[in-house]
DORODREN-976916 format. One record per residue: residue in three letters; x, y, z of N, C-alpha, C, CB in turn. Coordinates in Angstrom, 3 decimals, m for minus. Atoms other than C-alpha are relative to their C-alpha. Glycine has a CB too. Layout:
% DORODREN-976916
@residu = ala | n.c1 = X | n.c2 = Y | n.c3 = Z | ca.c1 = X | ca.c2 = Y | ca.c3 = Z | c.c1 = X | c.c2 = Y | c.c3 = Z | cb.c1 = X | cb.c2 = Y | cb.c3 = Z
...
END
This chain:
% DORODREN-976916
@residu = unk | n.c1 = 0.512 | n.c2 = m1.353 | n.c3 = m0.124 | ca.c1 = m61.119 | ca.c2 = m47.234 | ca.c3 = 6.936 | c.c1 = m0.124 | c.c2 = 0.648 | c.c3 = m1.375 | cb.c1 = 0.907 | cb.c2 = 0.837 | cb.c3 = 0.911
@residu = unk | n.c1 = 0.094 | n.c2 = m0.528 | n.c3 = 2.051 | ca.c1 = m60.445 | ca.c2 = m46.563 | ca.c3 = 2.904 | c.c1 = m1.071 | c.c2 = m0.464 | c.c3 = m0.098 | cb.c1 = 1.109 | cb.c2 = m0.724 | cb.c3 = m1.467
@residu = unk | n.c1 = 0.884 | n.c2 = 0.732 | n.c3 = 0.347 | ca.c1 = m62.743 | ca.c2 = m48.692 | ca.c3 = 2.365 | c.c1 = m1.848 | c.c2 = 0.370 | c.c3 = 0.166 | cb.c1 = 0.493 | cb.c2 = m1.075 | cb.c3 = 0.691
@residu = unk | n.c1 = 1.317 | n.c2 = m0.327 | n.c3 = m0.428 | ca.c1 = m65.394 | ca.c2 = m47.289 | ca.c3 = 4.388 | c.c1 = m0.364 | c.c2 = 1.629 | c.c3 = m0.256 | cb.c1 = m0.097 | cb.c2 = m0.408 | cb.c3 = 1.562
@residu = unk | n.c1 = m0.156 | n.c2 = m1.616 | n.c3 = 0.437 | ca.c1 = m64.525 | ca.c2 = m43.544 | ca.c3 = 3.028 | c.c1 = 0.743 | c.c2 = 0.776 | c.c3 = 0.550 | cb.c1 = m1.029 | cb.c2 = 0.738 | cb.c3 = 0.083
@residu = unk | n.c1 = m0.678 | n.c2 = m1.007 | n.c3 = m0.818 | ca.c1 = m62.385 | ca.c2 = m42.025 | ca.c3 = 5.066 | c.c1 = 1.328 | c.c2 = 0.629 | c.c3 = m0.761 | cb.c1 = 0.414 | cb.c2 = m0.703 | cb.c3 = 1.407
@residu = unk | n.c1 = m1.191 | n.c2 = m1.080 | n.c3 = 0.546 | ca.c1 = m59.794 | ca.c2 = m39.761 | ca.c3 = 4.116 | c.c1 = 1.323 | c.c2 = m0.924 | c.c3 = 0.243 | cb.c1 = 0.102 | cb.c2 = 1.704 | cb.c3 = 1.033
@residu = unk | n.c1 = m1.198 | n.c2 = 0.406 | n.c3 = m0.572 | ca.c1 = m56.435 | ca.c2 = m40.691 | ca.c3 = 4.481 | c.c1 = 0.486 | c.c2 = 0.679 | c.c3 = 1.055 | cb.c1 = 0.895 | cb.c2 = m0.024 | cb.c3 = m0.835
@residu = unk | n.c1 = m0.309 | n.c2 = m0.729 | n.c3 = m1.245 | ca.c1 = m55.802 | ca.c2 = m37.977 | ca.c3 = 7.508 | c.c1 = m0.740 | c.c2 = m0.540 | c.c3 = 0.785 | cb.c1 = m0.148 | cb.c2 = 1.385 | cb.c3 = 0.065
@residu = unk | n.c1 = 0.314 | n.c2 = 0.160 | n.c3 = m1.414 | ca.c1 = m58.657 | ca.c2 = m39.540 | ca.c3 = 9.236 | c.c1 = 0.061 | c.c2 = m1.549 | c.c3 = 0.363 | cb.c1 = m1.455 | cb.c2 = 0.631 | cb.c3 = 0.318
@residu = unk | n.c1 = m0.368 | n.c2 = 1.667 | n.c3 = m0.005 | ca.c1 = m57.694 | ca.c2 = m43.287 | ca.c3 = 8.507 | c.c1 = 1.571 | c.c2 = 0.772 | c.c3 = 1.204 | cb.c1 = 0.531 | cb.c2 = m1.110 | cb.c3 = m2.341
@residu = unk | n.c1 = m1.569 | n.c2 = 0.005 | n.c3 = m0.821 | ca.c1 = m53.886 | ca.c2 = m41.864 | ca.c3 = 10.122 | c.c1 = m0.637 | c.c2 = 0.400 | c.c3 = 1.402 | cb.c1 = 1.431 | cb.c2 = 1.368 | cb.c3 = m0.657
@residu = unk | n.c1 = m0.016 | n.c2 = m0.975 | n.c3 = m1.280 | ca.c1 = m55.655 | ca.c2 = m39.837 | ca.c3 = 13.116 | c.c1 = m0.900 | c.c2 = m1.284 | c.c3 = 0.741 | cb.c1 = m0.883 | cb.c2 = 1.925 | cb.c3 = m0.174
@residu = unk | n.c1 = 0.376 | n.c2 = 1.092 | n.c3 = m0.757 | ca.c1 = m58.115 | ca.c2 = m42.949 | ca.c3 = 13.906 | c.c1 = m0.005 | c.c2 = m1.125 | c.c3 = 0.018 | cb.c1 = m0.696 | cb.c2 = m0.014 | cb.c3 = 0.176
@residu = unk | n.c1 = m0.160 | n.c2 = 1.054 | n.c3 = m0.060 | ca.c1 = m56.536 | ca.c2 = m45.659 | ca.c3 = 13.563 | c.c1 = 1.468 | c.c2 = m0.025 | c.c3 = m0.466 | cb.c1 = m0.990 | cb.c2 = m0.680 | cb.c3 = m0.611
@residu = unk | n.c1 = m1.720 | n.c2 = m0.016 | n.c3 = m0.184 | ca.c1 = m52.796 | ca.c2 = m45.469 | ca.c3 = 13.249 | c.c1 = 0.455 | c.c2 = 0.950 | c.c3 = 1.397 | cb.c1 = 0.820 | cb.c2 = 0.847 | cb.c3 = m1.598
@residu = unk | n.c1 = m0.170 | n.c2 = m1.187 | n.c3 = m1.815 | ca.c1 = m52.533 | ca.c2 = m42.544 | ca.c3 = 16.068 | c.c1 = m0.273 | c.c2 = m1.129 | c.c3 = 0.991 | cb.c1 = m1.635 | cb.c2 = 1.672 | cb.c3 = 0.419
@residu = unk | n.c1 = 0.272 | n.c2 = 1.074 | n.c3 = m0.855 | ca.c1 = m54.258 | ca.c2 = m44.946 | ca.c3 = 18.562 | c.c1 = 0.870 | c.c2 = m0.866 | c.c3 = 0.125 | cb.c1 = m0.979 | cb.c2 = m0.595 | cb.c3 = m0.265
@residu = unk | n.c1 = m0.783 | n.c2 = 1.553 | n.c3 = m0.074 | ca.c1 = m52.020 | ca.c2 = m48.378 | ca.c3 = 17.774 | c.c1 = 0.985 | c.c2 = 0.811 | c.c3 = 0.297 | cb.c1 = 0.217 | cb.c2 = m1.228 | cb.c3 = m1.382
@residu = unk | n.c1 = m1.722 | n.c2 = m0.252 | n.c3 = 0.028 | ca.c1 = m48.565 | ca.c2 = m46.214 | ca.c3 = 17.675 | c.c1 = 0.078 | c.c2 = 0.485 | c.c3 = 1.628 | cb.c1 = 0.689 | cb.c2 = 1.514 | cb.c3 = m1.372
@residu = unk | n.c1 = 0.200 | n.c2 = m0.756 | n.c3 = m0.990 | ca.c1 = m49.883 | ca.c2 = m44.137 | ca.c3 = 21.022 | c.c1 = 0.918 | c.c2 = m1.010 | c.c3 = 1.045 | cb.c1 = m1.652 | cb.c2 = 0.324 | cb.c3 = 0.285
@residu = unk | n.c1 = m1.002 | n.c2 = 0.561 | n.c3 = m0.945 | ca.c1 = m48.301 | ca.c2 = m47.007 | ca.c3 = 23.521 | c.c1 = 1.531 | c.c2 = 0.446 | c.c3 = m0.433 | cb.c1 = m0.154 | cb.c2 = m1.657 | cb.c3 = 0.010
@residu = unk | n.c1 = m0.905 | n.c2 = m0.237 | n.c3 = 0.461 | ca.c1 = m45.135 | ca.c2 = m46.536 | ca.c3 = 21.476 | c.c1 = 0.983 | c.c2 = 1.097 | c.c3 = 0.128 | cb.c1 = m0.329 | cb.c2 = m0.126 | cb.c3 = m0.775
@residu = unk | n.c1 = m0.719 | n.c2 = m1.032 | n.c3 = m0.089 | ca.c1 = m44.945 | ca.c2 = m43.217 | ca.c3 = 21.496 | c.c1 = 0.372 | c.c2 = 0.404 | c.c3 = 1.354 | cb.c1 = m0.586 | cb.c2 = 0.916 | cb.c3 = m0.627
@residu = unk | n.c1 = 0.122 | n.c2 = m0.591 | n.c3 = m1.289 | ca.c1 = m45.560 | ca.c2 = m42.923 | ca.c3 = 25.508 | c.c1 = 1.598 | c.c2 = m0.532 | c.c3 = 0.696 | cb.c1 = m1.573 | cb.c2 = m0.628 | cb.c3 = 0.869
@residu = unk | n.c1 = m0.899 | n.c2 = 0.755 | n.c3 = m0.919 | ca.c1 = m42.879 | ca.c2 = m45.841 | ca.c3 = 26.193 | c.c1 = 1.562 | c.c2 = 1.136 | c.c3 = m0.545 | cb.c1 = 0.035 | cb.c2 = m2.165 | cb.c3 = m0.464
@residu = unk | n.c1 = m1.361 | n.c2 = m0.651 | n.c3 = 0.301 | ca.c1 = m40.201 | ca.c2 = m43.732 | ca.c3 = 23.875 | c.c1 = 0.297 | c.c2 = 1.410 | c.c3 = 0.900 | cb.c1 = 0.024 | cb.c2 = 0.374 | cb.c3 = m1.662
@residu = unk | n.c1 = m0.555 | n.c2 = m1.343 | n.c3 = m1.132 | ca.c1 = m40.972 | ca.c2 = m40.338 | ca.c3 = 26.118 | c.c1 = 0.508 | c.c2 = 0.016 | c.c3 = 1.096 | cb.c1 = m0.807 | cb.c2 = 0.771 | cb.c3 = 0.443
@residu = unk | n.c1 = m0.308 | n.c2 = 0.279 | n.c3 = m0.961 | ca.c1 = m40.821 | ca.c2 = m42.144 | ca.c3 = 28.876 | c.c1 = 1.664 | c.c2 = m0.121 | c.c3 = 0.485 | cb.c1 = m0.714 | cb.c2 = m0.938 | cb.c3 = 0.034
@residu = unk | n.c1 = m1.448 | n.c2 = 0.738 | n.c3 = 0.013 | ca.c1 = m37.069 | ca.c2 = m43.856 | ca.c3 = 28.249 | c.c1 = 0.419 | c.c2 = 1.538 | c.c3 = m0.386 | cb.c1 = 0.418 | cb.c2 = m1.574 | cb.c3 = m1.277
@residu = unk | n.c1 = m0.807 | n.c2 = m1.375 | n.c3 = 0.589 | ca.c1 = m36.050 | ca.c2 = m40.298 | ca.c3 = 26.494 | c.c1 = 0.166 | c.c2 = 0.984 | c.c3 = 1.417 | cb.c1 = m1.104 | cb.c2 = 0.973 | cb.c3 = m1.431
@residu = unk | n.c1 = m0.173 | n.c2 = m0.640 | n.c3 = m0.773 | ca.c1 = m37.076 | ca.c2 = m38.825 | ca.c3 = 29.474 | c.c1 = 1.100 | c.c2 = m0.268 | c.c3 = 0.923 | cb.c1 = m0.960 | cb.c2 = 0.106 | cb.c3 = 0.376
@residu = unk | n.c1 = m1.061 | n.c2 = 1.122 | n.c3 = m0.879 | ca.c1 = m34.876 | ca.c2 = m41.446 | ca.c3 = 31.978 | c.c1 = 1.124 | c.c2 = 0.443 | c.c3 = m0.338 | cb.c1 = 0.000 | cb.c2 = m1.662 | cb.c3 = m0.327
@residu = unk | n.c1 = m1.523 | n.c2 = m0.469 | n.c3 = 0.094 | ca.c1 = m31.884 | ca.c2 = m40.877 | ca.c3 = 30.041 | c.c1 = 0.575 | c.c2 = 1.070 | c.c3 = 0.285 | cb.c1 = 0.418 | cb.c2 = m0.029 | cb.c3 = m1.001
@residu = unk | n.c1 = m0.605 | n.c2 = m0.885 | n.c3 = 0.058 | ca.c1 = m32.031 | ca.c2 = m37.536 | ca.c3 = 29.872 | c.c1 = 0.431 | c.c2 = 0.851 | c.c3 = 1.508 | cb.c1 = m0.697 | cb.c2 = 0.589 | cb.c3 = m0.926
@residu = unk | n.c1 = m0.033 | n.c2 = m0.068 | n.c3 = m1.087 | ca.c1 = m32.671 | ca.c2 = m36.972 | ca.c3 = 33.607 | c.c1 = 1.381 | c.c2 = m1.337 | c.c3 = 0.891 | cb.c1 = m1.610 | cb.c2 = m0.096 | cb.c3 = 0.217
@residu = unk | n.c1 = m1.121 | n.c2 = 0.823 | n.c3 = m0.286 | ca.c1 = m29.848 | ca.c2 = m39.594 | ca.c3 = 34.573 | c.c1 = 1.344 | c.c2 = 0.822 | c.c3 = m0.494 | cb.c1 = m0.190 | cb.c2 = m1.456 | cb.c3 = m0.751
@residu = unk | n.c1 = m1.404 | n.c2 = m0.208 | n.c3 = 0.803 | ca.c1 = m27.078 | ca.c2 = m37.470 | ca.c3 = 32.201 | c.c1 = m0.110 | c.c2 = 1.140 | c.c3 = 0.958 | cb.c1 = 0.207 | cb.c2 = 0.234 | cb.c3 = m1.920
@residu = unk | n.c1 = m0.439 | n.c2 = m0.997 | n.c3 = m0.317 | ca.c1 = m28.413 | ca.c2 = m34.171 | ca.c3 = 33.836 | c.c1 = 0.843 | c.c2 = m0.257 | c.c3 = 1.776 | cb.c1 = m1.286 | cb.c2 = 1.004 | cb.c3 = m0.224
@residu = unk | n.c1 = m0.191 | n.c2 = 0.423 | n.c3 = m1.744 | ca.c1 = m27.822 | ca.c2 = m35.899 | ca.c3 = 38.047 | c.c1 = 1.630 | c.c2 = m0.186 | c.c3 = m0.861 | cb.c1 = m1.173 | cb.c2 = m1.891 | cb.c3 = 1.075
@residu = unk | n.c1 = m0.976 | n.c2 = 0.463 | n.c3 = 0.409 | ca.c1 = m24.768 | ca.c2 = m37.024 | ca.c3 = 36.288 | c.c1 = 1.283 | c.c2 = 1.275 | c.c3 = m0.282 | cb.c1 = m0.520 | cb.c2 = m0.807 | cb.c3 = m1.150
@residu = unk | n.c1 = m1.208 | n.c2 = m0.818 | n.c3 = 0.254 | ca.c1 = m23.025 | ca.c2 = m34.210 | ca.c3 = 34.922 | c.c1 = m0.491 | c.c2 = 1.195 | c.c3 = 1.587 | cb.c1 = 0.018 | cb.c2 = 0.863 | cb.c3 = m2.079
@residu = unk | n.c1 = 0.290 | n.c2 = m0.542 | n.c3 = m1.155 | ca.c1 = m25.202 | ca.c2 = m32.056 | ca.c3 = 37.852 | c.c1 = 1.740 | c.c2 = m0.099 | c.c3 = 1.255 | cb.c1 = m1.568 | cb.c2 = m1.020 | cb.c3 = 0.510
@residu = unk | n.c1 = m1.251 | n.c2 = 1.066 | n.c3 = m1.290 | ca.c1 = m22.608 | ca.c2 = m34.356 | ca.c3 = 40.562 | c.c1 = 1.704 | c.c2 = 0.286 | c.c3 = m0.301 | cb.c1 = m0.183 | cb.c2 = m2.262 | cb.c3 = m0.372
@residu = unk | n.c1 = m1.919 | n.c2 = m0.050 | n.c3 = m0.324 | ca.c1 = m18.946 | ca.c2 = m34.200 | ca.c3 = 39.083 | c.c1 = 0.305 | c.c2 = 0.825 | c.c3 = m0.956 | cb.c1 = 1.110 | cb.c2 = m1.544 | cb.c3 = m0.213
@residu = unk | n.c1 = m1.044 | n.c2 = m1.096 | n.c3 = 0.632 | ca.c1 = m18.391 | ca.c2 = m31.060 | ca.c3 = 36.642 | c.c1 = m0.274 | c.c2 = 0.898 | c.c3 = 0.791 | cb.c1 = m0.093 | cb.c2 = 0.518 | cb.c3 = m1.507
@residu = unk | n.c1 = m0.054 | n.c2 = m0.723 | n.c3 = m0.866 | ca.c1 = m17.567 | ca.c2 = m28.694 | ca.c3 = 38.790 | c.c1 = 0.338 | c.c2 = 1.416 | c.c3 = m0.605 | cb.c1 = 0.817 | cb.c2 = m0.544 | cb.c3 = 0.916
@residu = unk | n.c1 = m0.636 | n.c2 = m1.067 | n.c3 = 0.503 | ca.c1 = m15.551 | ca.c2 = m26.190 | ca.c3 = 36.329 | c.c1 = m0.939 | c.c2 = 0.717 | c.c3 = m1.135 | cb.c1 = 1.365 | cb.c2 = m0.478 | cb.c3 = m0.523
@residu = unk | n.c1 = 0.903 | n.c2 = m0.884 | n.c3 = 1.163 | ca.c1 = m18.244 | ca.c2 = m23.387 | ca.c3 = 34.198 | c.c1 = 0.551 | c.c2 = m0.248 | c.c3 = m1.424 | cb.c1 = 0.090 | cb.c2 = 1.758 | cb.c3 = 0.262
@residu = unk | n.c1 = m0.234 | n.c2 = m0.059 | n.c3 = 1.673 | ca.c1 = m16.378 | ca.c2 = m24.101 | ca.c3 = 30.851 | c.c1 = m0.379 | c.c2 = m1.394 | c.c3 = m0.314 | cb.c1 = 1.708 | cb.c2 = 0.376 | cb.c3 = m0.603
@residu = unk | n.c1 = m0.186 | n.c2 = 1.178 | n.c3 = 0.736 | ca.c1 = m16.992 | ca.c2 = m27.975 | ca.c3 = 31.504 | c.c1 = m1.877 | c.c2 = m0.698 | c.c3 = m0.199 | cb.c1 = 1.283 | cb.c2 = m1.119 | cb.c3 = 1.053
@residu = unk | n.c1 = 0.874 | n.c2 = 0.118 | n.c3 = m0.601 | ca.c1 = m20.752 | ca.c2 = m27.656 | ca.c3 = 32.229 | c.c1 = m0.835 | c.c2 = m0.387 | c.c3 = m1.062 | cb.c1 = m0.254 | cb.c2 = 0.975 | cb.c3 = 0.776
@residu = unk | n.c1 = 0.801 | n.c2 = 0.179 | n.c3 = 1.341 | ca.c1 = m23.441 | ca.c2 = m28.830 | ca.c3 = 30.113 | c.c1 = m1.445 | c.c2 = 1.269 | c.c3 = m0.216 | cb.c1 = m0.687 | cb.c2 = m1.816 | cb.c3 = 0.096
@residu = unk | n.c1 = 1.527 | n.c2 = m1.228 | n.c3 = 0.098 | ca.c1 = m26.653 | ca.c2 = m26.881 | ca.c3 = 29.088 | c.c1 = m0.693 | c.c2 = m0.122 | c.c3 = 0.942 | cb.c1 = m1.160 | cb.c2 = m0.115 | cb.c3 = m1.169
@residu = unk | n.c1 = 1.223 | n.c2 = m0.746 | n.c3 = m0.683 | ca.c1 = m29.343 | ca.c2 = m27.626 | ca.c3 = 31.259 | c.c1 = 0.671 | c.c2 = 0.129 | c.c3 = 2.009 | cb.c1 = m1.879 | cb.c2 = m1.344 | cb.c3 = m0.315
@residu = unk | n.c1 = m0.394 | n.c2 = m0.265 | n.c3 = m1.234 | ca.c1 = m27.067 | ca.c2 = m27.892 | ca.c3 = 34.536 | c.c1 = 1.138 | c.c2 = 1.421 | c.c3 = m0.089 | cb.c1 = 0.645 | cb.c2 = m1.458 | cb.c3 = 0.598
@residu = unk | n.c1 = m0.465 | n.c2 = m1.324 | n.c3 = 0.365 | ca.c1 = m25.219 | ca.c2 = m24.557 | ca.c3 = 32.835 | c.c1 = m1.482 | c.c2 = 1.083 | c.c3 = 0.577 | cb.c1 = 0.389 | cb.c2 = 0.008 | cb.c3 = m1.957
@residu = unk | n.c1 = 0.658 | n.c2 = m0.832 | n.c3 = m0.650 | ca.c1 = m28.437 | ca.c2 = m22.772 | ca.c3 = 33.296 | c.c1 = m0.886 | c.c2 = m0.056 | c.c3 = 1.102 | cb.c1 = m0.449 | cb.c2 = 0.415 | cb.c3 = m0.677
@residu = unk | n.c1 = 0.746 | n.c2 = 0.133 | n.c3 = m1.716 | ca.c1 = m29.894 | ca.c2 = m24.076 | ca.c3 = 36.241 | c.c1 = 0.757 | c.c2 = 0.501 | c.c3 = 0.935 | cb.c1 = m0.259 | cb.c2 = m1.510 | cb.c3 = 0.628
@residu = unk | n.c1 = m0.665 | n.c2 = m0.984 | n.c3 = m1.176 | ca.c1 = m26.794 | ca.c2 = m22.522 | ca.c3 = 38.386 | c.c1 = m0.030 | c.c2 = 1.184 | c.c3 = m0.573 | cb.c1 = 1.533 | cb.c2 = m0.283 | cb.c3 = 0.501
@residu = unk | n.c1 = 0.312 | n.c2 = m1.365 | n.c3 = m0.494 | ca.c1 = m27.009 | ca.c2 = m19.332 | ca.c3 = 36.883 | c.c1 = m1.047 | c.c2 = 0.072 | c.c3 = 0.119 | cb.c1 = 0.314 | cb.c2 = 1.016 | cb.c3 = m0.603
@residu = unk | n.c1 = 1.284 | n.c2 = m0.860 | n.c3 = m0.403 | ca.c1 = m30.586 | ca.c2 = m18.795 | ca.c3 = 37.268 | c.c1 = 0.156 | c.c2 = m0.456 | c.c3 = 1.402 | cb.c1 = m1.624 | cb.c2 = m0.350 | cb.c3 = m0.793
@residu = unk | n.c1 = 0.373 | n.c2 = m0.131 | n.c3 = m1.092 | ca.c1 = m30.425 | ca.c2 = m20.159 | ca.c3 = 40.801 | c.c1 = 1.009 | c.c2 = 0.904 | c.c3 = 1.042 | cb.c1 = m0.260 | cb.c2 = m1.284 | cb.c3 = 0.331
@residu = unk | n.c1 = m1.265 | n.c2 = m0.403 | n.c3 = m0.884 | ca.c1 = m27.169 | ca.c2 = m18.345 | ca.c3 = 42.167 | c.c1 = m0.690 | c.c2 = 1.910 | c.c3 = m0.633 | cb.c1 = 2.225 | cb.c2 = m0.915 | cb.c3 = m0.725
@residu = unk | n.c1 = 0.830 | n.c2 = m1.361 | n.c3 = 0.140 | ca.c1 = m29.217 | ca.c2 = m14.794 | ca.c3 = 40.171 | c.c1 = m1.072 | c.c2 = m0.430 | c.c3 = 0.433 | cb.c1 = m0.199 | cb.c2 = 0.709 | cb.c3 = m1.371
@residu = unk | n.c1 = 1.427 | n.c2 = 0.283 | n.c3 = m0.646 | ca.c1 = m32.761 | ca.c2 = m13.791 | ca.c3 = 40.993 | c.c1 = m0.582 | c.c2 = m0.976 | c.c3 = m0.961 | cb.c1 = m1.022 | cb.c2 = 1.387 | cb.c3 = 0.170
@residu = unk | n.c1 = 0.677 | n.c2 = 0.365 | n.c3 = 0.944 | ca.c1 = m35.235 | ca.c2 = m15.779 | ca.c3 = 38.780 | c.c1 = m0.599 | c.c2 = 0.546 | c.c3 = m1.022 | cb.c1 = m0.580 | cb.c2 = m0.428 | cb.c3 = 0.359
@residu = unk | n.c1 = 0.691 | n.c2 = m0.592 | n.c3 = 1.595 | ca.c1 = m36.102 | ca.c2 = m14.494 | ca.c3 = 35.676 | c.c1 = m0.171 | c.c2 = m0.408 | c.c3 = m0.873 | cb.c1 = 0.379 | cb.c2 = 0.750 | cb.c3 = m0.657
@residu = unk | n.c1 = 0.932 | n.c2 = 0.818 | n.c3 = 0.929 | ca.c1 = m38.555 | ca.c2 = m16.291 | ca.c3 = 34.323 | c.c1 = m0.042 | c.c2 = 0.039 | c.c3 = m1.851 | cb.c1 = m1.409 | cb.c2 = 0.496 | cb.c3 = 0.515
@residu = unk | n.c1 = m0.090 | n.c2 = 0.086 | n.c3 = 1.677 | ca.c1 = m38.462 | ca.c2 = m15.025 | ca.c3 = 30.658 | c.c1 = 1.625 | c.c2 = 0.293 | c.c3 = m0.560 | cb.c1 = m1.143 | cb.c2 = 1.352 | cb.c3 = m0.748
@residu = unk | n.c1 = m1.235 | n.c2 = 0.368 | n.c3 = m0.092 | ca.c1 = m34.415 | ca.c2 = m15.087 | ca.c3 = 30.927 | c.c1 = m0.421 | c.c2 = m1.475 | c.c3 = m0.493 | cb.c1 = 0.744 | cb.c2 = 0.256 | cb.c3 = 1.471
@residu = unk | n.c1 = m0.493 | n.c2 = 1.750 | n.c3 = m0.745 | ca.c1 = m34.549 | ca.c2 = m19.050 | ca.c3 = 32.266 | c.c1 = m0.984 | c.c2 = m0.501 | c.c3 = m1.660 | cb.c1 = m1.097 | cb.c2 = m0.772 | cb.c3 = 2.466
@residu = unk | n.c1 = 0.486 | n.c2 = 1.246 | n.c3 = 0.796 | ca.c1 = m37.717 | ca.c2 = m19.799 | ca.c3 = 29.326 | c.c1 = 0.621 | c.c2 = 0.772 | c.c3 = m1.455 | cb.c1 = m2.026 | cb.c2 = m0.425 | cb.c3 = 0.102
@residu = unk | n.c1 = m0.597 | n.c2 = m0.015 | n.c3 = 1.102 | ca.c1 = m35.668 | ca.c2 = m17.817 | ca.c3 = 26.154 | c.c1 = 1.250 | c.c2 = m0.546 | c.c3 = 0.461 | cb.c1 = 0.010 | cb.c2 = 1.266 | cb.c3 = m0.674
@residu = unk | n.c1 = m1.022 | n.c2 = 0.506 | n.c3 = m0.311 | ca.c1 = m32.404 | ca.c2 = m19.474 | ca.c3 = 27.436 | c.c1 = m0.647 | c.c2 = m1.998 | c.c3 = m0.414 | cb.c1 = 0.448 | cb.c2 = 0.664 | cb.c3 = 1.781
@residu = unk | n.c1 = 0.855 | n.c2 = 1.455 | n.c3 = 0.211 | ca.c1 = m34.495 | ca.c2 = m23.013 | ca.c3 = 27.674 | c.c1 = m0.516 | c.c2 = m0.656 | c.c3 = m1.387 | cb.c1 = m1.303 | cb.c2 = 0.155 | cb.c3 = 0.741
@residu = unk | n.c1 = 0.400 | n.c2 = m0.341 | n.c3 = 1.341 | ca.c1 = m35.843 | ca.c2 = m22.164 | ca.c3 = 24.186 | c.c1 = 1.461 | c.c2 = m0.352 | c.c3 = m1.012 | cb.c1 = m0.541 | cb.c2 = 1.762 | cb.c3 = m0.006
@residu = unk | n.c1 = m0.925 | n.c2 = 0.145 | n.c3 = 0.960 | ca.c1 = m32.642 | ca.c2 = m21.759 | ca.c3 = 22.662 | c.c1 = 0.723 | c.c2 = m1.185 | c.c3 = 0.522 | cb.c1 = 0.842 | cb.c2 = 1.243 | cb.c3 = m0.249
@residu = unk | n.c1 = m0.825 | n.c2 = 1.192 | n.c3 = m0.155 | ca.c1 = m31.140 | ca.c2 = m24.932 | ca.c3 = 24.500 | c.c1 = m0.391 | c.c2 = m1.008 | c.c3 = m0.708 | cb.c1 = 0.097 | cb.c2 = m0.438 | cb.c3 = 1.229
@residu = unk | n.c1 = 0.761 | n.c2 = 1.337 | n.c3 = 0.816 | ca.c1 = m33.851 | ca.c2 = m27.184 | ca.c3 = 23.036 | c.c1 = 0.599 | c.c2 = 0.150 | c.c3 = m1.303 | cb.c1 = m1.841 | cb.c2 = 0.023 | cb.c3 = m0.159
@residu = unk | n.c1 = m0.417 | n.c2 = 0.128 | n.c3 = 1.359 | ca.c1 = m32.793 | ca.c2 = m26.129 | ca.c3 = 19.567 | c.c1 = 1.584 | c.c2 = m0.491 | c.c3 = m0.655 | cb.c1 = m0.280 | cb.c2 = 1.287 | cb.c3 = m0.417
@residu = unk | n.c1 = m1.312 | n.c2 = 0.285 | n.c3 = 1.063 | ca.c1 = m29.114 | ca.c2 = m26.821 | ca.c3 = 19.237 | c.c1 = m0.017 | c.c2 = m1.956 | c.c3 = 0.468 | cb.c1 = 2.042 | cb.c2 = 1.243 | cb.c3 = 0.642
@residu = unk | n.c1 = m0.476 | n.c2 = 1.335 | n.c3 = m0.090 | ca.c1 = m28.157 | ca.c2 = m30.386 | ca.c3 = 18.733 | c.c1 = 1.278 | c.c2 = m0.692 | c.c3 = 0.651 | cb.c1 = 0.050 | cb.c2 = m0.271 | cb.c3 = m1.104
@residu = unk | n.c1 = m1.091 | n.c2 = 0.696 | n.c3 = m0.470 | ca.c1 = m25.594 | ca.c2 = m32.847 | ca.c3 = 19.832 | c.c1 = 0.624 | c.c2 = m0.618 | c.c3 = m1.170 | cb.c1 = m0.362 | cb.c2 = m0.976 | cb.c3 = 1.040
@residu = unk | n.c1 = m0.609 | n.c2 = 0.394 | n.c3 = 1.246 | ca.c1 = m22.844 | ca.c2 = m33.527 | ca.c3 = 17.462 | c.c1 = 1.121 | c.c2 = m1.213 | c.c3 = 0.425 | cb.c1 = 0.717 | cb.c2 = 1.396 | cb.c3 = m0.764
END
């Protein structure tokens, strides 16, 4: 694609994007699996609010309050951002 003029953004966007694309679908896929397996998981046997994790922390309070949608997506917001240490 150098060769034939292309930029280096559009050598990465058509023709590296494409080949990695399986790659990237199989890693969302598995990221997704795990992460849906930990939430059924801790969902099932913590029972006690201090032992709860994030996204099964705010899935009982928003469903035990009314729904409040821009509550549940700045709560959701700030869960995505902290990490696991």
């Amino acid at each position: 694609a150098r060769i034939d003029g292309a930029t280096r953004f559009h050598a990465f966007i058509l023709i590296v994007m494409p080949l990695s694309t399986p790659g990237i679908i199989a890693t969302a896929i598995y990221s997704f699996i795990c992460a849906w397996n930990e939430y059924i998981y801790a969902y099932t046997f913590l029972s006690k609010n201090e032992q709860l994790t994030l996204p099964v922390g705010i899935q009982r309070f928003f469903s035990e309050n009314t729904t409040y949608f821009p509550g549940l997506m700045a709560a959701s917001f700030m869960m995505s951002g902290t990490r696991k240490i």
